[in-house]
Structure formats: structure tokens, C-alpha cells
C-alpha positions as MATLAB code, in Angstrom:
seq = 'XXXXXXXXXXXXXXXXXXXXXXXXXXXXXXXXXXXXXXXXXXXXXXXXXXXXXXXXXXXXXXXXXXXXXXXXXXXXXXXXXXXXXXXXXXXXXXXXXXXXXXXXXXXXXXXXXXXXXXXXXXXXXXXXXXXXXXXXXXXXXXXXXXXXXXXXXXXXXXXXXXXXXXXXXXXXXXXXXXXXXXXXXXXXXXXXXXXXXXXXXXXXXXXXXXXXXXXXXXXXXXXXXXXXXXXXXXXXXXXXXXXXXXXXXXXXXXXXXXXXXXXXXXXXXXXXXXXXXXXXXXXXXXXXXXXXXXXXXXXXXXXXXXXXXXXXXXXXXXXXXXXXXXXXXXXXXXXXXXXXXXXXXXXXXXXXXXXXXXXXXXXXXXXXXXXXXXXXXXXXXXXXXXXXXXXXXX';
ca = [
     -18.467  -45.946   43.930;
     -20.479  -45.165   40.882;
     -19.096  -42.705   38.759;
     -21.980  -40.075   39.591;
     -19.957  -40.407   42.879;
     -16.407  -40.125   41.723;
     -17.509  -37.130   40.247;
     -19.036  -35.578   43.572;
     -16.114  -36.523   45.532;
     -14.012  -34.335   42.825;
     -16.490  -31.390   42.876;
     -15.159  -29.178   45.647;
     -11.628  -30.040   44.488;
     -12.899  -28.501   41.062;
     -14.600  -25.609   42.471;
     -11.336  -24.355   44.320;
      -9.662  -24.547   41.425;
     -12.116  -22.481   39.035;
     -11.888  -19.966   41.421;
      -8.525  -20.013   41.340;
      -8.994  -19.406   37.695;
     -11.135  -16.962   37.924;
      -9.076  -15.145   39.787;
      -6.034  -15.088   36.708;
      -8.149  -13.969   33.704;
      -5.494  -13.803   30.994;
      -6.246  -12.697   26.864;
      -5.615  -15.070   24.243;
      -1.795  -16.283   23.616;
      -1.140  -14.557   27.205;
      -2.556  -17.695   28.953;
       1.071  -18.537   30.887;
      -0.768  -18.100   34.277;
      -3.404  -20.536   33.286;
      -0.939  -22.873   31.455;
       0.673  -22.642   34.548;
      -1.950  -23.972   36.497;
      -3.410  -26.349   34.082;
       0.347  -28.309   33.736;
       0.514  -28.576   37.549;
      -2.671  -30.218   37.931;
      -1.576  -32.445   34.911;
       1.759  -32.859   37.102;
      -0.527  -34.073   40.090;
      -2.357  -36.417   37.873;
       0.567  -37.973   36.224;
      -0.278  -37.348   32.972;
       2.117  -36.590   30.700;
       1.536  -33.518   28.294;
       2.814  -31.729   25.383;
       2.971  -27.709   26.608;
       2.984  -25.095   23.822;
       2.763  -25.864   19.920;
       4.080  -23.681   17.136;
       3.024  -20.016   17.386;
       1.094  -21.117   20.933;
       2.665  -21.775   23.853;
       0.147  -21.916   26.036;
      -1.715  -24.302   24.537;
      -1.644  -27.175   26.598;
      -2.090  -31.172   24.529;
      -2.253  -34.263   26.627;
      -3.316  -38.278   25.568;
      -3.826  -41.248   28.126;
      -4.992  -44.772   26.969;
      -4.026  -47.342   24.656;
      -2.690  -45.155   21.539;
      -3.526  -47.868   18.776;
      -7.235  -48.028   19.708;
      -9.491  -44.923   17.984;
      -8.592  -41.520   19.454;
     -11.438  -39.111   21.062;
     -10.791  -35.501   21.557;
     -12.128  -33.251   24.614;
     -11.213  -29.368   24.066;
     -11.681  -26.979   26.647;
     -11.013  -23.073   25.554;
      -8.688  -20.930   28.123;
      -9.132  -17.377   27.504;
     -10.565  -14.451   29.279;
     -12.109  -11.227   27.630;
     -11.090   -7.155   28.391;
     -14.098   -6.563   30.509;
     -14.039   -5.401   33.996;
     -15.661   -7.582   36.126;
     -19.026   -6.489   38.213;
     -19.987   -9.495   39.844;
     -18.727   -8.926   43.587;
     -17.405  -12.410   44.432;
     -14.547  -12.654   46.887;
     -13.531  -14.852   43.456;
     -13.608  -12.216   41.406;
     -10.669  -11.288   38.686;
      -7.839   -9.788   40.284;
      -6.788   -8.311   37.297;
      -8.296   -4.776   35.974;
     -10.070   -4.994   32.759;
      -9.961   -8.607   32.217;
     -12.473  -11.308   33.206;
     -13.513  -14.393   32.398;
     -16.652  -13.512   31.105;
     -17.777  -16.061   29.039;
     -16.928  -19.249   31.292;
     -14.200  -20.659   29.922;
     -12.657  -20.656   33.435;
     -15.320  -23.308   34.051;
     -14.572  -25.214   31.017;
     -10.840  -25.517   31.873;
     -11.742  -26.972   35.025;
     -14.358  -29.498   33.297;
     -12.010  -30.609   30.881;
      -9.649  -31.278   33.768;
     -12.374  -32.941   36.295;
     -12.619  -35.173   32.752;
      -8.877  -36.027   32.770;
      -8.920  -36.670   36.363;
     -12.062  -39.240   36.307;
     -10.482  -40.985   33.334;
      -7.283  -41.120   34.609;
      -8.468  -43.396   37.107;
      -9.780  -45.787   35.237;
      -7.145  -45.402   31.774;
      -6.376  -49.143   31.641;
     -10.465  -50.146   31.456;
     -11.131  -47.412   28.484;
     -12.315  -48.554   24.963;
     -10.241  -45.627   23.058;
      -7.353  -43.562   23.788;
      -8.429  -39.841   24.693;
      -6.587  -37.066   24.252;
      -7.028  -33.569   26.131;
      -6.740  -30.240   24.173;
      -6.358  -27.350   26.489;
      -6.858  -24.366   23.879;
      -5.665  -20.765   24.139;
      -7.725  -17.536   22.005;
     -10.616  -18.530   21.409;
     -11.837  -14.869   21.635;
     -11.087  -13.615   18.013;
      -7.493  -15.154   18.476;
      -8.140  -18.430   16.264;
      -6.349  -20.739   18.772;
      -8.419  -23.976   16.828;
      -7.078  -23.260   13.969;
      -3.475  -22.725   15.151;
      -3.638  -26.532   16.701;
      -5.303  -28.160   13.717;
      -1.499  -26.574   11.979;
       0.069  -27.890   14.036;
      -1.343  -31.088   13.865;
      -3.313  -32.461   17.269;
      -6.330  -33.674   14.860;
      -4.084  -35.403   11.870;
      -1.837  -37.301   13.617;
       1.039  -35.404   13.653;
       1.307  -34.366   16.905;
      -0.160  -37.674   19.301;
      -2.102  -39.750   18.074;
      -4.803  -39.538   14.928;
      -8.227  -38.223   16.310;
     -11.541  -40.173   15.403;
     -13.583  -37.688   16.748;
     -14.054  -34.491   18.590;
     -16.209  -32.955   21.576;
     -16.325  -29.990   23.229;
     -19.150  -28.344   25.473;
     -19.904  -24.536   26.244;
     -21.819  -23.046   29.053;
     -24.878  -21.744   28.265;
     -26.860  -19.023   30.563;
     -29.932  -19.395   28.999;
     -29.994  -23.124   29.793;
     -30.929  -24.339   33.639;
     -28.112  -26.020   35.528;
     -28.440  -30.200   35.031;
     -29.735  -29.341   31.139;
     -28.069  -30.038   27.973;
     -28.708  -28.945   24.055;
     -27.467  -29.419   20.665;
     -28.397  -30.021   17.136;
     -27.286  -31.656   14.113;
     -25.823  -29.226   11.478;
     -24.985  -25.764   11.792;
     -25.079  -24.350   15.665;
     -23.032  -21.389   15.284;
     -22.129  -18.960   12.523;
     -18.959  -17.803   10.787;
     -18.111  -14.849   11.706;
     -16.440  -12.672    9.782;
     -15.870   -8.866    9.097;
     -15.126   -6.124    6.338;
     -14.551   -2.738    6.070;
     -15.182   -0.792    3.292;
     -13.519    2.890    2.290;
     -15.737    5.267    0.223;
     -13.245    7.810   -1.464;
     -14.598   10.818   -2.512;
     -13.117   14.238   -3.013;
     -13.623   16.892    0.014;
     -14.785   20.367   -0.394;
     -16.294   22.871    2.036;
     -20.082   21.857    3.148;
     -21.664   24.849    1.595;
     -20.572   23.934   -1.794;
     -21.231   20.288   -2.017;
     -21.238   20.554   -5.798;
     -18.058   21.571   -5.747;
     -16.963   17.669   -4.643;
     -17.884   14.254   -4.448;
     -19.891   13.239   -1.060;
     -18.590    9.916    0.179;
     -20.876   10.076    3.709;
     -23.973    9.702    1.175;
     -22.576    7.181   -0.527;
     -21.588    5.461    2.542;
     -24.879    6.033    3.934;
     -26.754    4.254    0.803;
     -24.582    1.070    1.147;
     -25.412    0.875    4.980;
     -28.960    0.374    3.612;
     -28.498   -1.306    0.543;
     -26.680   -4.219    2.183;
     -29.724   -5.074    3.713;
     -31.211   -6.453    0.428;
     -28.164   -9.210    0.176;
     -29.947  -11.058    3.075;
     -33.661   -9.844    1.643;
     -32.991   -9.970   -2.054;
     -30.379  -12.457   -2.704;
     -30.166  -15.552   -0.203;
     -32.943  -18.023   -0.952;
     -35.676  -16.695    1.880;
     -34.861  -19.755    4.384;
     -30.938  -19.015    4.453;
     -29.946  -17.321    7.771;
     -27.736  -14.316    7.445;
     -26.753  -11.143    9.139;
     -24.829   -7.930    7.937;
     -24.186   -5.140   10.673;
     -22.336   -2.086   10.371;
     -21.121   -1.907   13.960;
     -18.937    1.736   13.130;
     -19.286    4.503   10.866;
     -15.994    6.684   10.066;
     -15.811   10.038    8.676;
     -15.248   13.725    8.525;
     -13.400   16.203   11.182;
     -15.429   18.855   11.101;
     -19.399   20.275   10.521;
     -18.898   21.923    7.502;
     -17.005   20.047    5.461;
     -17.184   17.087    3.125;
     -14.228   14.766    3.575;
     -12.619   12.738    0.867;
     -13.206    9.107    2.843;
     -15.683    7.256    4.676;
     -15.412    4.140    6.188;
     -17.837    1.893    7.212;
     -17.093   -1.595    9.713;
     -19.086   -4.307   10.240;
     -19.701   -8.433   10.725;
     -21.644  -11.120    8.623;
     -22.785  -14.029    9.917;
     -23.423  -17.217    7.358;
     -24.069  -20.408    8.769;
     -22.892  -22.463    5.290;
     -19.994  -22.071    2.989;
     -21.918  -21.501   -0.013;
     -23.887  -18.541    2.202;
     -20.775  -17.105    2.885;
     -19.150  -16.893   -0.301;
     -22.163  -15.741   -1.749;
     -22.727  -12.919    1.014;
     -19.032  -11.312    0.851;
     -19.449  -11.803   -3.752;
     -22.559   -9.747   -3.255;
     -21.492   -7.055   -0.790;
     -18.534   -6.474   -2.935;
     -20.458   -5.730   -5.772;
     -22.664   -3.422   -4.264;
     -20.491   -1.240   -2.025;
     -18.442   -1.047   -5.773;
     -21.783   -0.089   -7.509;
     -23.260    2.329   -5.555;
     -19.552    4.052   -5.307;
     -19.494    3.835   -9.087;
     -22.891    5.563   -9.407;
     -21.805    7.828   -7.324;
     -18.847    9.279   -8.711;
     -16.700    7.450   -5.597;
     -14.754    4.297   -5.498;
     -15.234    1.747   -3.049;
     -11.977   -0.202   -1.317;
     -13.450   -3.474    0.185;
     -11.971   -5.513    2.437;
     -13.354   -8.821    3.606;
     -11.560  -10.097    6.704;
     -12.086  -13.883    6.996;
     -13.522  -15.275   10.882;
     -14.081  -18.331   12.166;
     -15.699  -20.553    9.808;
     -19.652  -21.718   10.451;
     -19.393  -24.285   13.063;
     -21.906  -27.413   11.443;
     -22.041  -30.480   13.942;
     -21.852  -34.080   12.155;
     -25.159  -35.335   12.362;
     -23.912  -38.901   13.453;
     -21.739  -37.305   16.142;
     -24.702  -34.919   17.656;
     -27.061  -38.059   17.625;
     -24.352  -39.636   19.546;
     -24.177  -36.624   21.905;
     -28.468  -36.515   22.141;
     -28.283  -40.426   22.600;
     -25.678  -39.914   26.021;
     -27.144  -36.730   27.235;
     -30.692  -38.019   27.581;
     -28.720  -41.116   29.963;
     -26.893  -38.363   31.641;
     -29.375  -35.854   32.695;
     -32.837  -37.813   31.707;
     -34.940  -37.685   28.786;
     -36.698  -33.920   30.014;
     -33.895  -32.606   30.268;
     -31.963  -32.778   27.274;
     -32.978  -30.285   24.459;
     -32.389  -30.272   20.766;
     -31.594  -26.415   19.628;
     -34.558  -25.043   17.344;
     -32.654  -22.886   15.341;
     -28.430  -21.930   14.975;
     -27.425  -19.016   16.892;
     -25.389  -16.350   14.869;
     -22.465  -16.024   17.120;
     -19.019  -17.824   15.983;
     -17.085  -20.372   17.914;
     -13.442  -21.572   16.709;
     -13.902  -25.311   17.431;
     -15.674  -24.767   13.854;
     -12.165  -25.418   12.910;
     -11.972  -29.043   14.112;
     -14.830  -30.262   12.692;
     -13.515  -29.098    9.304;
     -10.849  -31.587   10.287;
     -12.686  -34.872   11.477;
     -16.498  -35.407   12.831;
     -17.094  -34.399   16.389;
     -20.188  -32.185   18.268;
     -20.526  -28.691   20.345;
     -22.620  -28.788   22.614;
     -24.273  -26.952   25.154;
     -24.590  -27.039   29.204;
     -27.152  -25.210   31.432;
     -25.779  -22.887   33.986;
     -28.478  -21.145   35.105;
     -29.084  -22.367   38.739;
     -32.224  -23.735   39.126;
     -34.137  -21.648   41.155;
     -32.846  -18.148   39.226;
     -35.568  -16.418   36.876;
     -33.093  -15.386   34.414;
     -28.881  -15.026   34.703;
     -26.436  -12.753   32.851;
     -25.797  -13.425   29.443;
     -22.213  -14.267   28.358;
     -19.801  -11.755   27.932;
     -21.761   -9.848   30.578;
     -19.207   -8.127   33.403;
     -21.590  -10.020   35.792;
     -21.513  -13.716   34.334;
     -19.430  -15.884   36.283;
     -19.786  -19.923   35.260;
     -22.078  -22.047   37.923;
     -19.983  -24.366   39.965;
     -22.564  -26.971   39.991;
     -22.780  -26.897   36.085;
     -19.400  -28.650   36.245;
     -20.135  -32.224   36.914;
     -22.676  -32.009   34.370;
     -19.906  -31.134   31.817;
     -17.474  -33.657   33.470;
     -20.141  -36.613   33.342;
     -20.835  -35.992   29.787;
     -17.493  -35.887   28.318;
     -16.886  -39.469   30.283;
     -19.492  -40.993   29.300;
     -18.841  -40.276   25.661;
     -15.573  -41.978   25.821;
     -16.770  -44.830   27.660;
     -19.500  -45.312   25.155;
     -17.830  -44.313   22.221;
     -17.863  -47.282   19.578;
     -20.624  -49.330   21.190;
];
């Protein structure tokens, strides 16, 4: 059989089970139902696995091959999202309010369609690989709780030479893959910032100090950190998502409180984005007789492929699904992904897989209560992260 048809003969095997998966939506660090199922196929594979690290159980770390040959790394997120699903499939989450809405039930199952494939064949392969089921991705961090405790380093298996992991992508056709060199995804981190003022009754604003107008003039000043103060061709975006204050029509309050995100896609960006938001929210308080508590609460970092690695990744996709069908992304997107935290660690690549079906003029976007992750997208993923083991090194 050729392995395009080891991988068929596995596909309806793997559909069952990301149904199954579907079915047990769990939030990040609650994962023991997926765990759960992820260890027993493991169990059926015979391959042996480490379940749970320091401060997460249900992660989920596994290695096969010769150990003292260069190590690759496939990692496959686990978590759902609190969204109630809409999608009508006799599938669909049996759990109220939770959902796997951004297809990390179908990366699960890739990752172990991957282990099963390569299982097979573990005394033939040219590296050792080693299988990183990951739990809360979601806001949760889970990439950086295994690189502590030590699944890239060494420390826990064997040393990792290099990294891969794929995500679903809805605006992408099934049997399509992208990437780029670089930065793909942003950091993604938040502040909040408290205006403090002193309250008095609405009719006598004189008689106080207004923090809602000063709040209101840093909402708009921010603005000019991306337009006045990153070189021009430096991505960058600052939202204020929430806007906190007062109890009543006629009356001044003593606080507001503004939330928000900013997205960097470079370390120097980002340092220089929260320095100059700091500042400002500060200043304009100052000038307005307020003071200004900031509070910059550090995401995920940018993620920024190696350029070697994503080469690599262009160089096997174009094999995989043909030269027409392989993409390289135009531009980074702004949202945040935690494998950023690996590839602080040791080269590797994200990449991207279509699952759009074919013949659909558009699909739900992820995190969408109607998403749901295209079965056939699966042996796409599974194909790719073989054949970057198998031709790893060459």
C-alpha cells in the first residue's frame, strides 16, 4: 500500500473518533474526558506515553523511534471554547455551552491518525518523533506550561530538533495548505487601565474631576501609538473591547475603566506599544487632573515561523497536495496562537490546512457556534505531518 492508502484505510476510523470528540467539548485544564480518550487510543496503539505534567494533567506526551537520532515534535491543541453549539449534527456537543469551535477536535484526531501511520512503520524512521497532546490553548497558556516542564529541552523525553504543528483554517479549501516564513500570528495581549477621578453630582461638574472624559480621550488617543509611533510598515492593533463606569445619569463617578487587546507581531513592537500606551493613558490623566492605574497583562507571545523550517514545510506541502495548491500567506493575521511558545524554544513551523469543502462558497469562521472541522481535511493534516518526519534531514 502506498501511504496515501494507509491513510484512507485509517480515515473512517478517524472520523468516528472526532465525532466522538466532538461530542465531549471540555475547557482548558478540564480536558480529563479527552485525555481519556486520547490515552486509550495510545493504549490500542501500544505506544507508551507520559499523561499529565506539572500544573497539567491532561496534557498528554508520547515518543516512538530510535531516541538518539534528532527528535521532531507534532502538537495537536485539545480544548473546546464556552459557546453553544448551532450546527445541528447528530455529532454535535453534548454538553451546554461548550463546543469545539475552533477545530481542535479535528486536530486531536490528526495528531493521532499521525501516531498511528508512524507507528507502523517506527523501526524504518530517520528521527525519533515525539507526540504532544496539549491542553488550553484558549487563553489557558498550555505551550508554555509544557515548555516548563520540559518536553522541548530534554528534560522530559528526549531533546526536540524541531517543531510542527498545523491549524484548520475555514477560509482555506479542503486539500490546500498555507504558511509563511516569519511572523503568522500576533501576541496577544491585554491591559486595563483605571482613570480615578473624584465624583460629584452631574449638574455641577466643576465641582469634581471627570474621569469618563478622560477615559474617553485615551480611547482615541491610543490610536496615534499605531499612527504616530510604529514605523508606518509595523502591524499593530489596540482595541478597547469594554468601557466601565458610573451607576447612575447624573452623576460623575470617581473611576473609569477601560479594557482592551494589542496585537504586535515582533518583540521590539510590543515593548514599544505597551511603553507608549503607558505613557499616554498617564499623560492625558495628568492633564487632566486624574491619575491613570495601568495594567499590562502579558498574552501569548507573537508566533514568528523559522524561515528554514517554513521552507521545509512549503518544500513538503507542494509534494503533498501539488504545486496549485499550496499557498504562501500574504500578510500575518493578528490573532494569537500559544505554540508561539515553542518556537521561542527551538525552530519549528505553524501551518495552515483548508477545511472548507470544496464545493462550499464560503464556511463559518472559527469560533463560530456553527464551525465544526471537515472530516476530509484530516488526511491532509495526517499526510503532512508524516511526510515531514520521513523527510526530515534529507
Amino acid at each position: 500500500m502506498t501511504l496515501q492508502d494507509t491513510i484512507s484505510a485509517h480515515a473512517p476510523r478517524l472520523a468516528e473518533l472526532r465525532h466522538a470528540l466532538h461530542q465531549i467539548p471540555e475547557l482548558g485544564y478540564e480536558e480529563f474526558e479527552t485525555a481519556k480518550a486520547i490515552r486509550a487510543e495510545l493504549d490500542r496503539l501500544k505506544i507508551p506515553y507520559v499523561a499529565g505534567v506539572p500544573e497539567a494533567p491532561t496534557a498528554t506526551v508520547a515518543w516512538i523511534g530510535d531516541t538518539s537520532k534528532p527528535c521532531v515534535a507534532l502538537r495537536a491543541d485539545i480544548d473546546a471554547l464556552p459557546i453553544a453549539e448551532q450546527t445541528g449534527l447528530p455529532y454535535a456537543s453534548r454538553t451546554p455551552g461548550r463546543m469545539h469551535a475552533c477545530g481542535h477536535d479535528g486536530h486531536t484526531t490528526t495528531l493521532l491518525g499521525t501516531a498511528a501511520v508512524l507507528k507502523a512503520m517506527e523501526k524504518d524512521l530517520p528521527v525519533c518523533v515525539k507526540f504532544l497532546w496539549q491542553p488550553a490553548e484558549e487563553g489557558g497558556g498550555g505551550g508554555e506550561i509544557l515548555c516548563k516542564a520540559g518536553v522541548i529541552d530534554g528534560r522530559l523525553g528526549p531533546k526536540v530538533s524541531a517543531i510542527f504543528g498545523l491549524h484548520g483554517w475555514p477560509t482555506l479549501k479542503v486539500g490546500t495548505i498555507a504558511t509563511k516564513p516569519g511572523s503568522l500570528l500576533a501576541a496577544s495581549d491585554n491591559f486595563t487601565v483605571t482613570f480615578t477621578g473624584r465624583g460629584c453630582h452631574g449638574a455641577f461638574p466643576h465641582a469634581g474631576i471627570d474621569p469618563i472624559v478622560t477615559a474617553c480621550e485615551a480611547v482615541l488617543n491610543l490610536q496615534q501609538v499605531i499612527t504616530r509611533e510604529l514605523e508606518p510598515t509595523e502591524p499593530a492593533v489596540i482595541t478597547v473591547g469594554k468601557f466601565n463606569a458610573g451607576t447612575a445619569t447624573n452623576i460623575i463617578p470617581d473611576t473609569a475603566t477601560i479594557e482592551g487587546t494589542a496585537r504586535t507581531l515582533s518583540p521590539q513592537a510590543r515593548d514599544q506599544v505597551r511603553t507608549a500606551m503607558k505613557r499616554r493613558c498617564e499623560g492625558i490623566a495628568a492633564a487632566n487632573g486624574c491619575t491613570a492605574t495601568f495594567e499590562w497583562h502579558e498574552g501569548y507571545p507573537p508566533m514568528i515561523n523559522d524561515p528554514k523550517m517554513a521552507a521545509y514545510v512549503a518544500k513538503v506541502a507542494k509534494q503533498v497536495v501539488g504545486l496549485d495548491r499550496y499557498y504562501e500567506v500574504p500578510r500575518p493575521s493578528m490573532g494569537g496562537e500559544d505554540f508561539a511558545y515553542y518556537l521561542q524554544e527551538v525552530q519549528g513551523c505553524f501551518f495552515l490546512i483548508g477545511v472548507q469543502p470544496v464545493a462550499a462558497s464560503g464556511y463559518p469562521p472559527l469560533h463560530s457556534d456553527r464551525f465544526d472541522f471537515t472530516d476530509e481535511a484530516i488526511a491532509t493534516g495526517v499526510r503532512m505531518f508524516v511526510e515531514l518526519v520521513l523527510q526530515y534531514g534529507r
